[in-house]
C-alpha positions as a Markdown table, in Angstrom:
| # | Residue | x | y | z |
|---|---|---|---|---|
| 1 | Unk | 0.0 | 0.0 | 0.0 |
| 2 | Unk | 2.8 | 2.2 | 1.1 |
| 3 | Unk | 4.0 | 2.1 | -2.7 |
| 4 | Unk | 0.5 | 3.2 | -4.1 |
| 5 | Unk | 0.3 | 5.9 | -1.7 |
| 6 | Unk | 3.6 | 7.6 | -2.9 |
| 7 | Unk | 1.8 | 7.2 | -6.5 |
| 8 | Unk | -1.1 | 8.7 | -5.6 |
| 9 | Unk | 1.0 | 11.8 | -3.8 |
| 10 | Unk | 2.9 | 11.9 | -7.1 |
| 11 | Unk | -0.4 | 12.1 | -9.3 |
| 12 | Unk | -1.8 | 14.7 | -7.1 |
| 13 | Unk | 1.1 | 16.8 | -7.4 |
| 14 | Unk | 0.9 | 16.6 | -10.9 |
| 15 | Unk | 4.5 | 15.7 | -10.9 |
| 16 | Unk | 5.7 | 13.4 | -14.3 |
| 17 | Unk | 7.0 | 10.3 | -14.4 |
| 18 | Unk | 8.1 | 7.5 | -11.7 |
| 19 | Unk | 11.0 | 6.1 | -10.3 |
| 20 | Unk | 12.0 | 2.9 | -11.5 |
| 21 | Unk | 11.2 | 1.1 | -8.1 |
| 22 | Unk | 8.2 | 2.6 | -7.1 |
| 23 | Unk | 6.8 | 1.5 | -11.0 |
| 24 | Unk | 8.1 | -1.8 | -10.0 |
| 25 | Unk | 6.9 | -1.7 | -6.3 |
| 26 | Unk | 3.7 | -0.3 | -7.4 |
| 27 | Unk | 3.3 | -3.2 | -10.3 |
| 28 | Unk | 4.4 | -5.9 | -7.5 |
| 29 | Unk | 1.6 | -4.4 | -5.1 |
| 30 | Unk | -1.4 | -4.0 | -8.1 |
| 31 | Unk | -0.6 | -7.7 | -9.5 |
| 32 | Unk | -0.8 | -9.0 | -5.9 |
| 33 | Unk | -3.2 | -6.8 | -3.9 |
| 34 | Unk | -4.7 | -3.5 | -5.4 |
| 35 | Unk | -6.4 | -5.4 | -8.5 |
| 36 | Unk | -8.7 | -7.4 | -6.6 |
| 37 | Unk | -10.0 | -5.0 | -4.0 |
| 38 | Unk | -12.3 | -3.3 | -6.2 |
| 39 | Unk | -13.7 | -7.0 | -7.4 |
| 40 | Unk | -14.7 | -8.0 | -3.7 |
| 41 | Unk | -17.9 | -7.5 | -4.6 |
| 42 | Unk | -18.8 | -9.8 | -7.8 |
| 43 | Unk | -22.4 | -8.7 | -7.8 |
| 44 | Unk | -21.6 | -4.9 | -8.1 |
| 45 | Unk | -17.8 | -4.4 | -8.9 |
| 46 | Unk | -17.3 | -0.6 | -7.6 |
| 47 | Unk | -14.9 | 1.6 | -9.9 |
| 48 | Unk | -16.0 | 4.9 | -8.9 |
| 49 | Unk | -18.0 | 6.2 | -5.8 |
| 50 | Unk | -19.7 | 10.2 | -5.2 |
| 51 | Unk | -19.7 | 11.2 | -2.0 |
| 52 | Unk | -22.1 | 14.0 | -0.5 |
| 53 | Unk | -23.3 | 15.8 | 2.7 |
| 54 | Unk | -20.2 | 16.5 | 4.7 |
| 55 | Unk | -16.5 | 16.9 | 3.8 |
| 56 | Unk | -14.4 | 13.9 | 3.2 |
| 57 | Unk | -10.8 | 13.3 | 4.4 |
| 58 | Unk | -7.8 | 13.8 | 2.5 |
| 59 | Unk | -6.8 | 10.7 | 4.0 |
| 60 | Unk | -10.3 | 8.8 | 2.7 |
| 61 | Unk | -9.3 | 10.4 | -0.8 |
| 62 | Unk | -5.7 | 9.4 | -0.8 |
| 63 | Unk | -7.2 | 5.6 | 0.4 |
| 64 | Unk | -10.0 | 5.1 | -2.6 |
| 65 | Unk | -7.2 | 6.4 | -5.1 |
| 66 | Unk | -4.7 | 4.0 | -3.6 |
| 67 | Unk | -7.3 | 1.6 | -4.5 |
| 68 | Unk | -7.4 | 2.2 | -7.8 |
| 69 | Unk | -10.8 | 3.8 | -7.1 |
| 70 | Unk | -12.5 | 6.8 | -7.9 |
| 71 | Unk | -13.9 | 9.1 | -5.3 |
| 72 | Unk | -16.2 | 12.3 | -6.6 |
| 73 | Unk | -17.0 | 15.0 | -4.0 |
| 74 | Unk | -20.2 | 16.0 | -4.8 |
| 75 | Unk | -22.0 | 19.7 | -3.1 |
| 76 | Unk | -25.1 | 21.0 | -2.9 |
| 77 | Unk | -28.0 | 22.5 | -0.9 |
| 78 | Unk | -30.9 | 20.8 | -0.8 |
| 79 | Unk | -32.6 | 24.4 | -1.5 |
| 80 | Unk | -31.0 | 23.7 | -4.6 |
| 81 | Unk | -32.2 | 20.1 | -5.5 |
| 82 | Unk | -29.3 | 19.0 | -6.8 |
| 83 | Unk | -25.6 | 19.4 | -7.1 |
| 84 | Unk | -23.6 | 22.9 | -7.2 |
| 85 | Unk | -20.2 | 21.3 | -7.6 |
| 86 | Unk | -18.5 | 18.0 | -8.7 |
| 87 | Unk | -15.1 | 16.9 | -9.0 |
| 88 | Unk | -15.0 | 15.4 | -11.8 |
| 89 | Unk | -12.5 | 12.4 | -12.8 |
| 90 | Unk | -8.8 | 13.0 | -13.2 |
| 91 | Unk | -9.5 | 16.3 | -11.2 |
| 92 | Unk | -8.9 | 15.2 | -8.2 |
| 93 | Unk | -7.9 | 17.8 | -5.6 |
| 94 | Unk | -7.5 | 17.5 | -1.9 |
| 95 | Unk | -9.7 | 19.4 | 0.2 |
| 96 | Unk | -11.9 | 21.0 | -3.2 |
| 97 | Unk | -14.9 | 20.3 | -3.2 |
| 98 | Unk | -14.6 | 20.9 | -7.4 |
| 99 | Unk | -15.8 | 23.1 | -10.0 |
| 100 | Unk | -19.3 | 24.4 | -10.2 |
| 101 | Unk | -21.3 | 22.1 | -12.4 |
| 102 | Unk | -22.9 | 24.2 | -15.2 |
């Protein structure tokens, strides 16, 4: 886990390219581990997941992105019946709650 968490630090900071042992540490770790966690459920395999009504944790973020899962932070009133903003995939910014949705 330790190896997909410096990956996901890495892709947050928008910072290109890997070192040669974290690729291989982080290949090791999805070939083992990380590709079947989002499979544990056969019924309803989970690949992304919106959360809403409360701030999440960097932490919680970093975890589902460690994963290999995607974790959208959704906001909005419930004056205004639906969402205000979304972060949407690939946007992924720690403590955002992402862009106004138009």
């Amino acid at each position: 886990m330790n190896a997909a968490f410096k990956v996901v630090d890495l892709n947050l900071a928008r910072k290109p390219g890997f070192p040669r042992i974290l690729r291989a540490q982080y290949r090791l770790a999805s070939l083992l581990v990380l590709k079947n966690i989002p499979q544990v459920d056969r019924v309803l395999p989970l690949s992304l997941d919106a959360d809403r009504g409360g701030p999440v944790s960097p932490q919680l973020v970093r975890w589902y992105l460690a994963l290999g899962l995607q974790l959208l932070e959704v906001y909005g009133q419930t004056e205004n019946v639906g969402m205000a903003t979304v972060t949407y995939p690939g946007e992924v910014k720690l403590g955002s709650v992402g862009k106004p949705v138009p």
